[in-house]
ROPAVO-221761 format. One record per residue: x, y, z of N, C-alpha, C in turn. Coordinates in steps of 0.001 Angstrom, whole numbers, plus 500000, padded with zeros to 6 digits. Layout:
% residues N
XYZXYZXYZ...
% end
This chain:
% residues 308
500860498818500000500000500000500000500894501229500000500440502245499069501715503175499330501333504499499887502164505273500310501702506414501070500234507205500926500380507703499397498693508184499114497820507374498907497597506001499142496173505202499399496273505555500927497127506053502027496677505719503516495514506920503773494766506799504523493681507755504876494409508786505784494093510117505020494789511326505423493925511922506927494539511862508192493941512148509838493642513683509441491674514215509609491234515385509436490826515681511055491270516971510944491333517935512146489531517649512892489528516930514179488195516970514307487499515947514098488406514676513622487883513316513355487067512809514139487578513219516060487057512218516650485690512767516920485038514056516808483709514160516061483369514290514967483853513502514618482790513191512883481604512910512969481183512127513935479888511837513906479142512613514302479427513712514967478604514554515928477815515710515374476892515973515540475810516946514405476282518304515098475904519487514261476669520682514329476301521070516043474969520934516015474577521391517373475541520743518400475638519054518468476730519216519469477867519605519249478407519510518132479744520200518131479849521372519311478956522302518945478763523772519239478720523349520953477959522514521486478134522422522877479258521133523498480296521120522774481320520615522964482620521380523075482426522645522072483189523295522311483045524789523358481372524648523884481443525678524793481775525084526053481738523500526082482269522941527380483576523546527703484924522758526707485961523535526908486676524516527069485180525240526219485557527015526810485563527195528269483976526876528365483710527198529394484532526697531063485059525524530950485697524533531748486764525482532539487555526364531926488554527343532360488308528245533278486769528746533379486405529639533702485880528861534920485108527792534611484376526912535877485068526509536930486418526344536516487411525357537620487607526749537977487773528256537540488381528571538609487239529447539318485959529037539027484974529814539912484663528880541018485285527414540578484940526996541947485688526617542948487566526579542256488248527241543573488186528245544182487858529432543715487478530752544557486414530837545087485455530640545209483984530189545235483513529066545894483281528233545239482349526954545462483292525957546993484734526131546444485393525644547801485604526446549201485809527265548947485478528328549956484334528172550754483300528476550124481841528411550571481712526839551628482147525659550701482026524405551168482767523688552458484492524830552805485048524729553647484563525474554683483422527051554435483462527246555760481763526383556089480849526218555106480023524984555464480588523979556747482082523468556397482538522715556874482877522508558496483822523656558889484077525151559358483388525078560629482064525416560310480471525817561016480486524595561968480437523560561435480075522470562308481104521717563247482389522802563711483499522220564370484055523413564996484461522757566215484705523815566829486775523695567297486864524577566059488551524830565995488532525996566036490038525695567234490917526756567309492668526268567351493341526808566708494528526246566673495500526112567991494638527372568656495803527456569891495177526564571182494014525451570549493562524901571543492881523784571160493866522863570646493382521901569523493089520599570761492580519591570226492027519053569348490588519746568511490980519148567219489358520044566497487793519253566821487329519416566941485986518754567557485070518760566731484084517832566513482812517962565532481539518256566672481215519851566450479970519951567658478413520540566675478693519634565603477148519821564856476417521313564625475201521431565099474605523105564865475319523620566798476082523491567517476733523800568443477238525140568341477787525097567422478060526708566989477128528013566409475723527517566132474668527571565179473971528175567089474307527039568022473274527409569320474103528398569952475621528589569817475930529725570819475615531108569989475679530734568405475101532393568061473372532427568504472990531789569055471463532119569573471614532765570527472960532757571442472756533053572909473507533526573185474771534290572023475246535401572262475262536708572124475106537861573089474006538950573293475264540024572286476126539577572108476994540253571446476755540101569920476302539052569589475983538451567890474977539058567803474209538948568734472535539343568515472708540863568489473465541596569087473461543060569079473758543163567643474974542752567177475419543016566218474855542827564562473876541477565103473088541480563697471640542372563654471517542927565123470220544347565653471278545144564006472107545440564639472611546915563999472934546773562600473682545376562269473791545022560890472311545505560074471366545155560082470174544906559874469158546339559552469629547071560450469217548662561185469874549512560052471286549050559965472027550111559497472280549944557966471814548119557602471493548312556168469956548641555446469174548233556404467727548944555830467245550738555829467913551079556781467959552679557045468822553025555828469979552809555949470973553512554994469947553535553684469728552053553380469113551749551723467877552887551437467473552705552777465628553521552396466214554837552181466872555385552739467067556895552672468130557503551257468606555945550872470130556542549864468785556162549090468082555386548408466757555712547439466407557173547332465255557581548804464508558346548662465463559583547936466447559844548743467477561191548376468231561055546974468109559887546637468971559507545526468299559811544157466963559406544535465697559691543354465474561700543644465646561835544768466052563336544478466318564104543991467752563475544608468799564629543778469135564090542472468400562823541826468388562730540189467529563493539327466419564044540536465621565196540021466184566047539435467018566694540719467639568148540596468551568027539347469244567185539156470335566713538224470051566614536890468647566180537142468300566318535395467565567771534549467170568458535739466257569890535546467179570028534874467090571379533357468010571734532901468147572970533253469408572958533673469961574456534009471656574928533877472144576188534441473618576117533375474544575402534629475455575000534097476627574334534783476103572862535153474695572406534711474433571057535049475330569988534934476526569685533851477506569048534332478573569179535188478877570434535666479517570658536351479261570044537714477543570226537892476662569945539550477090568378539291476703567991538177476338566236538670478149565885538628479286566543538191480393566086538957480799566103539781480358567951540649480632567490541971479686566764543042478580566445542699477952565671543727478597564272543399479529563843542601479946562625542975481382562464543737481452563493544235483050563888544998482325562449547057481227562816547415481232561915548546481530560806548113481074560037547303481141558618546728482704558670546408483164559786545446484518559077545301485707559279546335485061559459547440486119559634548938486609558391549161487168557985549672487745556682550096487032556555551476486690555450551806485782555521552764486654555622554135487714555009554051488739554779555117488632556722555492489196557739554026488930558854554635487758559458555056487072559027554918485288559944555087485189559524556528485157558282556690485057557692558305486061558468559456487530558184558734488313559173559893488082560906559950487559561307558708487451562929559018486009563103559371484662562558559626483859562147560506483549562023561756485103560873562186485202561245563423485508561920563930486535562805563555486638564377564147485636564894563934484869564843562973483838566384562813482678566103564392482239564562564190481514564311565444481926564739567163483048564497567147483966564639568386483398565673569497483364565243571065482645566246571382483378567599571598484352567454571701485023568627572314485798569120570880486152569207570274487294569595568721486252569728567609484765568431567608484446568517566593482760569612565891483284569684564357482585570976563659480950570713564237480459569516564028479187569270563703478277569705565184478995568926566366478697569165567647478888570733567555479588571264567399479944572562567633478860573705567140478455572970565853477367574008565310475808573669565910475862572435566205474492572427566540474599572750567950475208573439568556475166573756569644475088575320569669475629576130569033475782577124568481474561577806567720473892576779567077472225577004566001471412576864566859471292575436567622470014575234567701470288574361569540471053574808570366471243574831571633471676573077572408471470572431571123471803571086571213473232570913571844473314570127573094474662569921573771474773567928573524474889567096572644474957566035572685476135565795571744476449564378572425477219563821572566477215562170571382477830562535570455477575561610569440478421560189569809479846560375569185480329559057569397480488558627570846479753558388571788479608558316573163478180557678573254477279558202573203475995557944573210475767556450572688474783555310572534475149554242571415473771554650570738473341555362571143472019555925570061472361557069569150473031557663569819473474558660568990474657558440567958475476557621568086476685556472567567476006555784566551475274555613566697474115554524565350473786555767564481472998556701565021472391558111563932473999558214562941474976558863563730476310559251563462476825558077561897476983557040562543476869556559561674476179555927560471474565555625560448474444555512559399474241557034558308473803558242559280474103559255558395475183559444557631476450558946558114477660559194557124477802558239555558476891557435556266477372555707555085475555556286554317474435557306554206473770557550553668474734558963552920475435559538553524476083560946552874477074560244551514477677559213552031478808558562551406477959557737550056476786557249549594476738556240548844475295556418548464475060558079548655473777558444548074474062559165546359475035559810546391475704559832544819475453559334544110475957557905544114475938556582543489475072556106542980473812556380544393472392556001543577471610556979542757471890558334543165471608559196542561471588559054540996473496558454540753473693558491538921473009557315538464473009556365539430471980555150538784471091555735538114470269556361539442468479556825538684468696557867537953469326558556537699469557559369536894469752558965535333470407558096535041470572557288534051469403556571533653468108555818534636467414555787534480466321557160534159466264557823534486465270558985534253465587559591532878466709559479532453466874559868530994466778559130529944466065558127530277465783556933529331463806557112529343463561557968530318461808557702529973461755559177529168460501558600527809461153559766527003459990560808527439460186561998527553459803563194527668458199563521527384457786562629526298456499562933525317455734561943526840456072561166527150454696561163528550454425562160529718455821562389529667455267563717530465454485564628530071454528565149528987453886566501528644452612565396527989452466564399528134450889564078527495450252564119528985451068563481530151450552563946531466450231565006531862451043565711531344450699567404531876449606567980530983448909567691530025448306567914528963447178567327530015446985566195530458445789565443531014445690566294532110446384567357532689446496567829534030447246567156535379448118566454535317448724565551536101450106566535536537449802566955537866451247568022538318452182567280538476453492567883539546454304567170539250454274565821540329453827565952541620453676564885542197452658563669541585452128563767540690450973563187540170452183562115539171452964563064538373454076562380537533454889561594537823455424562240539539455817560952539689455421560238540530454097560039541200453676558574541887453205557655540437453046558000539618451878557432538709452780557124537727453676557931537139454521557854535845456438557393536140456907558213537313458140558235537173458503556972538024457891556789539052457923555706539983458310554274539426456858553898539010456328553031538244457626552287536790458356553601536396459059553579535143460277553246535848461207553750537016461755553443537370462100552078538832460899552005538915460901550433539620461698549287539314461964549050538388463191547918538013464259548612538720464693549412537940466236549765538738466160550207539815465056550787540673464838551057541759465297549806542587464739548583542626464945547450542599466045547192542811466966546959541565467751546781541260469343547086541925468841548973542274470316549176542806469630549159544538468391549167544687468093548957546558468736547067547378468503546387545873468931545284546689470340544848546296471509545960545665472509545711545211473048546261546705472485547690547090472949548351548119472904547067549864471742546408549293471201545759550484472544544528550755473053544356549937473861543392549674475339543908550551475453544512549425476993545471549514477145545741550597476059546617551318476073547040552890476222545827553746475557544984553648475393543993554911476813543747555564478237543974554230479055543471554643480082544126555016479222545680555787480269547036555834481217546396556943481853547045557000483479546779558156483937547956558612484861548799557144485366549740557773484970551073558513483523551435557789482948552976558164482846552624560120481967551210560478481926551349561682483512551274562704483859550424562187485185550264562531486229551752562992485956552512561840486907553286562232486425554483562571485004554816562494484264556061563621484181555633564923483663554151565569483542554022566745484214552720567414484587552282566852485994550914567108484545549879567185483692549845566888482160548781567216481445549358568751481806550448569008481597550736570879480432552066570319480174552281571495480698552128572773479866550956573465480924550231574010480535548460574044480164548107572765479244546953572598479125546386571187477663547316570516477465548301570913476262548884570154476123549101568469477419549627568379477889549839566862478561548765566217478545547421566380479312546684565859478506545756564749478711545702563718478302544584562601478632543496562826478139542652561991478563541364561583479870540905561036480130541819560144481594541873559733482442542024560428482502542781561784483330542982562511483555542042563502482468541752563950482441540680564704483202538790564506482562538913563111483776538053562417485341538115562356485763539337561923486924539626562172487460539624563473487175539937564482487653539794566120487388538217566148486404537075565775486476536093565837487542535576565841487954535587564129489129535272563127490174535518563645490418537036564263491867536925565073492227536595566629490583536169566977491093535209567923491237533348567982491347533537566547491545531756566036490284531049566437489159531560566511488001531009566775487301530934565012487792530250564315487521529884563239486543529122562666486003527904563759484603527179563512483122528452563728483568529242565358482245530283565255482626531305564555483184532194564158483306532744562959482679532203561595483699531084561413482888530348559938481175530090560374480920529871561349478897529778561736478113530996561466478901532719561888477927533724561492478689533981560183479736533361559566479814533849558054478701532964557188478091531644557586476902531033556905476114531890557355475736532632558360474220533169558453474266534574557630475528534938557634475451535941556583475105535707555363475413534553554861475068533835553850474007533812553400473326533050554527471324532964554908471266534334554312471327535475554979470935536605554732470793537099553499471805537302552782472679537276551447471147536725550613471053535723550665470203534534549846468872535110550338468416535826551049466754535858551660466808537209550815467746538230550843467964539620550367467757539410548767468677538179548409468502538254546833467162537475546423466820536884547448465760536221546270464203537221546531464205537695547542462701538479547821463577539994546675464722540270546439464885541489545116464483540819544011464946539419543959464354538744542429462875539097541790462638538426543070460945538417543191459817539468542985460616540672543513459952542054543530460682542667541995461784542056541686462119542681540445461090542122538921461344540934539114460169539748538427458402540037538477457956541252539647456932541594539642456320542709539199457534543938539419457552544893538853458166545224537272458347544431537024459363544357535916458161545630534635458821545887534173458147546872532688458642546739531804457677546129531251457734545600529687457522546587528447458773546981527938458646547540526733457032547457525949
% end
């Protein structure tokens, strides 16, 4: 037999048989495969080790590791320190969210009126957002301060108020979520803003034609139009927040006592005290949380949704 009778090997032989369609999902396997392995070392193992984590109670500097089931699951029931901390977690992400909306749909008002220097306004209202939060929190705490700081100083000066912010733990909670609503109301602002320039103009003035003022426009028209992304960036915020750290951290150290302290933080003091099984237990309930937050946004997004 000589060389050109042998059957010449075509690129792809070993699907020859395979019809185009699978081809096509043969080769998005291998695409895809690159991307999968490494979403689920970063990811999927992670998640599964502190699953793991939860149900044992390790510490290195006091080993043996122990398997104590939902054990760790019962001391976050009955610690008044967890429980404070997921009070305020909870407090300080539903407050922040409701108010960075309401103000956010605001000042996307003001932002879109046309008037002169309007790009100029909507750049500097994004100067809070682009602070670094590490700085907004430490020049905060001075401004709060009772004795040095601006804010105490003026409202004492205006309006006869002698209180005492980072001291107080009621007043320590106001303090702070007002700063983390000053800090990340911008943000939502350009969201809806971006949204509001997408509903086109001709319903308004057919509204205003019907007699519909401006509050009429927007319970009935602007609301309604912007509900998806309303949605959208309230349960992005709901998210993002749950897992603040630094703003409390570095206005009130989590004090005075644990009034101001999150979840996040609380984890972290866990973690560096090598208490790694209860740590890994409120990083699953954060989890829980995480998962109850996204699926009731699904749900409300899936209900409100507006259909072209």
């Amino acid at each position: 037999m000589t060389s050109q009778s042998l059957p010449r090997p075509r690129f792809g032989s070993r699907f020859a048989g395979l019809t185009l369609r699978q081809r096509f999902y043969v080769v998005a396997v291998f695409l895809l495969l690159p991307a999968v392995a490494l979403r689920v070392f970063t990811s999927f193992y992670p998640f599964i080790q502190t699953l793991y984590l939860s149900t044992q109670r390790y510490n290195p500097a006091y080993p043996p590791q122990k398997f104590v089931g939902f054990g760790n699951f019962e001391r976050l029931a009955n610690d008044p320190v967890v429980q404070a901390s997921i009070g305020f977690t909870l407090l300080f992400v539903v407050v922040s969210t409701f108010f960075q909306i309401v103000l956010g749909l605001a000042l996307a008002h003001l932002l879109d009126a046309p008037f002169r220097l309007r790009n100029v306004a909507r750049t500097l209202s994004l100067i809070p957002w682009a602070i670094p939060m590490v700085i907004a929190a430490l020049g905060f705490r001075w401004m709060f301060d009772d004795q040095f700081g601006m804010i105490p100083d003026v409202l004492r000066r205006v309006l006869g108020l002698d209180t005492r912010w980072l001291i107080d733990p009621n007043n320590s909670k106001v303090a702070i979520i007002a700063v983390n609503i000053w800090k990340s109301t911008p943000f939502v602002a350009l969201v809806l803003l971006a949204g509001l320039q997408g509903i086109s103009r001709d319903l308004y003035e057919a509204a205003k034609v019907d007699g519909a003022n401006w509050l009429t426009s927007l319970r009935y028209l602007t609301i309604p139009m912007l509900m998806p992304i309303i949605i959208t960036t309230g349960m992005f915020m709901l998210v993002w927040q749950l897992a603040v750290f630094d703003l409390p951290f570095l206005m009130t150290g989590g004090g005075p006592g644990f009034s101001t302290t999150v979840m996040a933080q609380k984890i972290y003091l866990e973690s560096n005290s090598l208490n790694y099984g209860y740590a890994a237990s409120m990083g699953v309930v954060m989890v829980v949380i995480v998962a109850l937050v996204g699926a009731a946004g699904l749900f409300l997004f899936r209900r409100y949704d507006v259909s072209e």
